[in-house]
C-alpha positions as CSV (number, residue, x, y, z in Angstrom):
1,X,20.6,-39.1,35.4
2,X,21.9,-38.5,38.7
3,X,19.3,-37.0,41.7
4,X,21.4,-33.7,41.3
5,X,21.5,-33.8,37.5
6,X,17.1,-33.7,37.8
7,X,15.7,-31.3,37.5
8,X,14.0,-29.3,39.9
9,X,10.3,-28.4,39.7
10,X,8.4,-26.5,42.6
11,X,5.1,-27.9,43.1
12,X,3.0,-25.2,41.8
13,X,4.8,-25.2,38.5
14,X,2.7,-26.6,35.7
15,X,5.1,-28.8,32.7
16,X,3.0,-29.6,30.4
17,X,3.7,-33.3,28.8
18,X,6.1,-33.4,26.1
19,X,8.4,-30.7,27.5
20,X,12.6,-31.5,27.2
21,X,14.4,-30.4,30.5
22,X,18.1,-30.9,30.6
23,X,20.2,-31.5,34.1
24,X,20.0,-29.2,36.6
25,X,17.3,-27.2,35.4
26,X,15.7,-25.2,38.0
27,X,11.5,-24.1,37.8
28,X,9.9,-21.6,40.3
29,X,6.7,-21.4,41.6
30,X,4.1,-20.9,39.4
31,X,6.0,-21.3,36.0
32,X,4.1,-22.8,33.0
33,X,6.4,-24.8,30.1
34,X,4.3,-25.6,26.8
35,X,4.2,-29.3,25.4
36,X,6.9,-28.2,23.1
37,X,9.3,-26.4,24.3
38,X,13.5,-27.5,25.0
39,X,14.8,-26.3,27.9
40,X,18.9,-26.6,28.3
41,X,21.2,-27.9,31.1
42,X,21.2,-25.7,34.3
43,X,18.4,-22.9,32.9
44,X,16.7,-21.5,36.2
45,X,13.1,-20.2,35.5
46,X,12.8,-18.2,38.8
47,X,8.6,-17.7,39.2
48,X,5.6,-17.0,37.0
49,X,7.3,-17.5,34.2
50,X,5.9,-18.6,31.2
51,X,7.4,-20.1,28.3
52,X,5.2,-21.5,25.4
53,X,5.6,-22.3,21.8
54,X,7.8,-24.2,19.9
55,X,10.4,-22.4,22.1
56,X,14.2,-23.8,23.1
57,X,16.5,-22.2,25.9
58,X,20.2,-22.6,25.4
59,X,22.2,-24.0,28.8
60,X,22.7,-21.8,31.7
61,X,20.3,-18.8,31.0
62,X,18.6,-17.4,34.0
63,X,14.8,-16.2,33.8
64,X,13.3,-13.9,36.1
65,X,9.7,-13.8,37.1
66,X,7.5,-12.9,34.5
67,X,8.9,-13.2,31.8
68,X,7.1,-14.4,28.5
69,X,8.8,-16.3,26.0
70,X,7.4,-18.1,23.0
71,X,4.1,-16.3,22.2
72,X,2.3,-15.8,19.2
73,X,3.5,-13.1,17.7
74,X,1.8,-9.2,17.3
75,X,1.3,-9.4,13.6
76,X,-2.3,-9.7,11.8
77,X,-0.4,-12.0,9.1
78,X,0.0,-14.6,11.6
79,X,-2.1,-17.3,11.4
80,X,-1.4,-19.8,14.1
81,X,1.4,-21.6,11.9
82,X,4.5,-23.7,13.9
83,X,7.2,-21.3,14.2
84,X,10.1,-20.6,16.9
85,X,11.9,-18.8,19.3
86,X,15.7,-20.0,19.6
87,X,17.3,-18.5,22.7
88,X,21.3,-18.9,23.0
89,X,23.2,-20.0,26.5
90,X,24.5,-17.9,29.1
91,X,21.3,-15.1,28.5
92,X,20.2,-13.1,31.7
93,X,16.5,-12.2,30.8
94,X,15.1,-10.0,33.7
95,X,11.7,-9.4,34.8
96,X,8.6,-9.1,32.2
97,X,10.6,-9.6,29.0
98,X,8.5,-10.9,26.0
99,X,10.4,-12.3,23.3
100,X,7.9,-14.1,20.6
101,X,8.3,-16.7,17.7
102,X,8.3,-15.8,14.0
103,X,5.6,-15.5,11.5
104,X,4.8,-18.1,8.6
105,X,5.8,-15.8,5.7
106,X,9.0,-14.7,7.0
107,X,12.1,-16.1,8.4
108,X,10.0,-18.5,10.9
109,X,11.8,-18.0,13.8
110,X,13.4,-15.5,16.3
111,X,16.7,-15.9,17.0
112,X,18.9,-14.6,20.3
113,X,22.7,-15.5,20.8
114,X,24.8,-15.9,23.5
115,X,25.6,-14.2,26.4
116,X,23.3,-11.5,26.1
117,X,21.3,-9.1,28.8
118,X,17.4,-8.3,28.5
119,X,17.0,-5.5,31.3
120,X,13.0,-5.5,32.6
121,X,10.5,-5.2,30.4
122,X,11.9,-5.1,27.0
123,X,11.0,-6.8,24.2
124,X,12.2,-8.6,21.1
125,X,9.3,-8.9,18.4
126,X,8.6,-11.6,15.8
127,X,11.6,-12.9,13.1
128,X,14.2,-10.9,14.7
129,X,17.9,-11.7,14.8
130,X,20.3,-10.9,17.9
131,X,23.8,-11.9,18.1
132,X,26.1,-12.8,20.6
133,X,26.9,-10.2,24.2
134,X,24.0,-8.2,23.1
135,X,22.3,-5.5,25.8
136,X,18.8,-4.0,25.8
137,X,18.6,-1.9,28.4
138,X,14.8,-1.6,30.8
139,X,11.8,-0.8,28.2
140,X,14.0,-1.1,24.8
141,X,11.3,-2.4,22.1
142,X,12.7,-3.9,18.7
143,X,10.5,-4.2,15.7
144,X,9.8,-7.5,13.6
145,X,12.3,-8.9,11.2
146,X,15.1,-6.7,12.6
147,X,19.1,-7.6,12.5
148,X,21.1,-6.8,15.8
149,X,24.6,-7.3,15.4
150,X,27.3,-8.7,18.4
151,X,28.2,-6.6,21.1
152,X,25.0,-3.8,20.8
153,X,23.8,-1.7,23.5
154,X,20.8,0.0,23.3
155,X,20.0,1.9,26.3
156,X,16.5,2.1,27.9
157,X,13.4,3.4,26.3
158,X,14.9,3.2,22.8
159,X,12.7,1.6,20.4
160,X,14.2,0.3,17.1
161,X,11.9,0.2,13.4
162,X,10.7,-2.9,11.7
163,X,13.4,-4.4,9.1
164,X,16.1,-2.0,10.8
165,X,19.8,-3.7,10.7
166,X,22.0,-2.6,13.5
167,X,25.7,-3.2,12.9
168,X,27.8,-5.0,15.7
169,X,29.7,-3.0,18.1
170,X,27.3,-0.2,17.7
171,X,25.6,1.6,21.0
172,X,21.8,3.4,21.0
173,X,21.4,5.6,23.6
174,X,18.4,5.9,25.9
175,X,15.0,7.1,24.8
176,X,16.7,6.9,21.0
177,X,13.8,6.3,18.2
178,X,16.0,4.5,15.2
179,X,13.8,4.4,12.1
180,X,17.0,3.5,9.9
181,X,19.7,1.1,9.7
182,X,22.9,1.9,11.7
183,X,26.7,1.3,10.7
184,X,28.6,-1.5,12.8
185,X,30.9,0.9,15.9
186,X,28.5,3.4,15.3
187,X,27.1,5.6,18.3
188,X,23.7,6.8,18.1
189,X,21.9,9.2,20.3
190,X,18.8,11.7,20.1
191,X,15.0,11.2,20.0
192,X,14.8,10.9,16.6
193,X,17.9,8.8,16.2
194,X,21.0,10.8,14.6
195,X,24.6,9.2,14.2
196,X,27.0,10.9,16.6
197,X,30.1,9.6,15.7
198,X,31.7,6.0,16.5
199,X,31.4,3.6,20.0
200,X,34.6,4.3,20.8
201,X,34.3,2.8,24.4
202,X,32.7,-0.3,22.9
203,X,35.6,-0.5,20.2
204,X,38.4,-0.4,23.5
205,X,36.3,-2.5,25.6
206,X,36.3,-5.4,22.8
207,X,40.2,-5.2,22.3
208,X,40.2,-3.4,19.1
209,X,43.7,-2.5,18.5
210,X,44.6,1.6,18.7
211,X,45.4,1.3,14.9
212,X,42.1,0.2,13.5
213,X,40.4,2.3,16.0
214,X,42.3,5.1,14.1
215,X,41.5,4.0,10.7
216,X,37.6,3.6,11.4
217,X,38.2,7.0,12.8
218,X,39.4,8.4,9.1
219,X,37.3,6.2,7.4
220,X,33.8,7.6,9.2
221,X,35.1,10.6,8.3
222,X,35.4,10.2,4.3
223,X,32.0,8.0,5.0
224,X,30.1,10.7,5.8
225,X,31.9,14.0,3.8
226,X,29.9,16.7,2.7
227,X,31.4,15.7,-0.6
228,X,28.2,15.4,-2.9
229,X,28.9,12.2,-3.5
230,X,26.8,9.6,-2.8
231,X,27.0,7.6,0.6
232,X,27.8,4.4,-1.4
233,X,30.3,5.5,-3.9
234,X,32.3,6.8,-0.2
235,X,31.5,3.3,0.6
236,X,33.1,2.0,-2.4
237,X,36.0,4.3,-2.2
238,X,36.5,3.1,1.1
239,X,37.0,-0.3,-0.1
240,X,39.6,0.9,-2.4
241,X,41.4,2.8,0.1
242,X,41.7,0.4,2.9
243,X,42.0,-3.0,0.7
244,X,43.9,-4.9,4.2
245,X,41.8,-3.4,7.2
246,X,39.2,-5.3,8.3
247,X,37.0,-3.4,10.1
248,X,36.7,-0.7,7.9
249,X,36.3,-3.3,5.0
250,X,33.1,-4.5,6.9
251,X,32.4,-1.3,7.7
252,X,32.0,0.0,3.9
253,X,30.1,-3.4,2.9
254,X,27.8,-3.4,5.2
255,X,26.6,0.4,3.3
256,X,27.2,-1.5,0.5
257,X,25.0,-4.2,1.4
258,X,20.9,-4.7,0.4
259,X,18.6,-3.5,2.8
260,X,14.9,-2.2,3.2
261,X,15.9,1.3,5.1
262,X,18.0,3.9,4.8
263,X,21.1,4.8,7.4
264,X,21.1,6.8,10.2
265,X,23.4,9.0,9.7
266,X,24.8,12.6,11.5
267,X,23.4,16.0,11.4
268,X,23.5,18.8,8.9
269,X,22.3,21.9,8.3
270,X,19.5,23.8,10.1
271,X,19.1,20.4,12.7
272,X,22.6,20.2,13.8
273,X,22.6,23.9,14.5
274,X,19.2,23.4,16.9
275,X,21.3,20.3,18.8
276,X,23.9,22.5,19.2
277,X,22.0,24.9,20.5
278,X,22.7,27.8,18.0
């Protein structure tokens, strides 16, 4: 290794023994890296950062001060059992994120993709799943063992439920309380979290061609019908009415699919009338 390829540890900084840095990694003052965590090629840990655990950061993600990463997690079931936190490349995570490692009786490790954005203090809880260009804006808390699809938003102060499955594409605006799972596109909004149609600027923004923007349009419309039928007999007629589009095909399986919680879905009645102010 090359004196430019080493990395780059400030005096203050405690690396415990048994730590993996790749080239070009960068630590601030007053960081602490645990005996067993992997840290990849060109990650900067800016100051007072602390990463513990059995806890590995993909190449190039930047950490700003304070930041935890790779503690126990905030469950009573945990019983000091050798779990992880996987962390993709290309992550920004800002200043006094916490993201923790998984529990023993669960999945066993917390996952984050690629590319993604962790605004200041918020938080990604025990066994969860994030995928790739994901963004939590300041303050967004996510319970254990949830599912967060590519491409999410969730804007600040929104907390999502334990076991809650949000679909890709889908954006959760600010202060937003989601206690169910929501559809992939879908745009949710409202203290206690209500669908309000689909993420249309998320849909353009991804290069979604016009056409199956139009037919997710239709389809959320027979989705969600005041027809008396069931959600996932829609769901299943979906599938029978767009056989060759793929994004409402995903779209109808994932109401299809197994899952602890119910759906966020839009307002009715006496509720929609108070939003609408009537």
């Amino acid at each position: 290794m090359t004196k430019s390829q080493s990395p780059s540890i400030h005096p203050t900084a405690l690396v415990e023994t048994g730590a993996e840095l790749g080239k070009g990694v960068r630590i601030g003052p007053f960081c602490h890296v645990g005996p067993h965590v992997v840290i990849g090629d060109d990650v900067e840990l800016m100051s007072h950062v602390v990463v513990t655990g059995d806890t590995a950061i993909g190449a190039g993600t930047r950490v700003f001060p304070h930041a935890v990463l790779g503690a126990e997690p905030q469950n009573t079931a945990y019983r000091g059992e050798r779990t992880k936190l996987v962390i993709g490349r290309n992550n920004t995570i800002r200043e006094g994120v916490t993201m923790h490692i998984g529990t023993g009786n669960a999945r066993g490790e917390t996952i984050v993709g690629d590319n993604c954005m962790f605004l200041a203090y918020s938080h990604v809880a025990h066994d969860c799943v994030l995928g790739d260009y994901v963004t939590f804006s300041n303050n967004v808390m996510i319970g254990g063992h949830t599912t967060i699809g590519d491409r999410v938003i969730i804007g600040g102060g929104a907390g999502v439920h334990q076991f809650c499955t949000v679909g890709h594409h889908a954006f959760i605006g600010g202060i937003a309380a989601v206690v169910n799972d929501v559809i992939p596109y879908g745009m949710v909004v409202g203290s206690r979290a209500y669908l309000a149609g689909l993420n249309l600027v998320g849909m353009k923004r991804s290069g979604m061609s016009r056409d199956n923007i139009n037919a997710l349009r239709h389809a959320y419309k027979e989705l969600f019908a005041d027809n008396g039928r069931p959600l996932r007999e829609n769901a299943q007629r979906l599938l029978a009415d767009y056989p060759d589009n793929e994004p409402v095909r995903d779209l109808a399986e994932f109401v299809l699919s197994d899952s602890k919680r119910k759906f966020v879905t839009p307002l009715t009645g006496r509720r929609a009338r108070l939003e609408d102010g009537i």
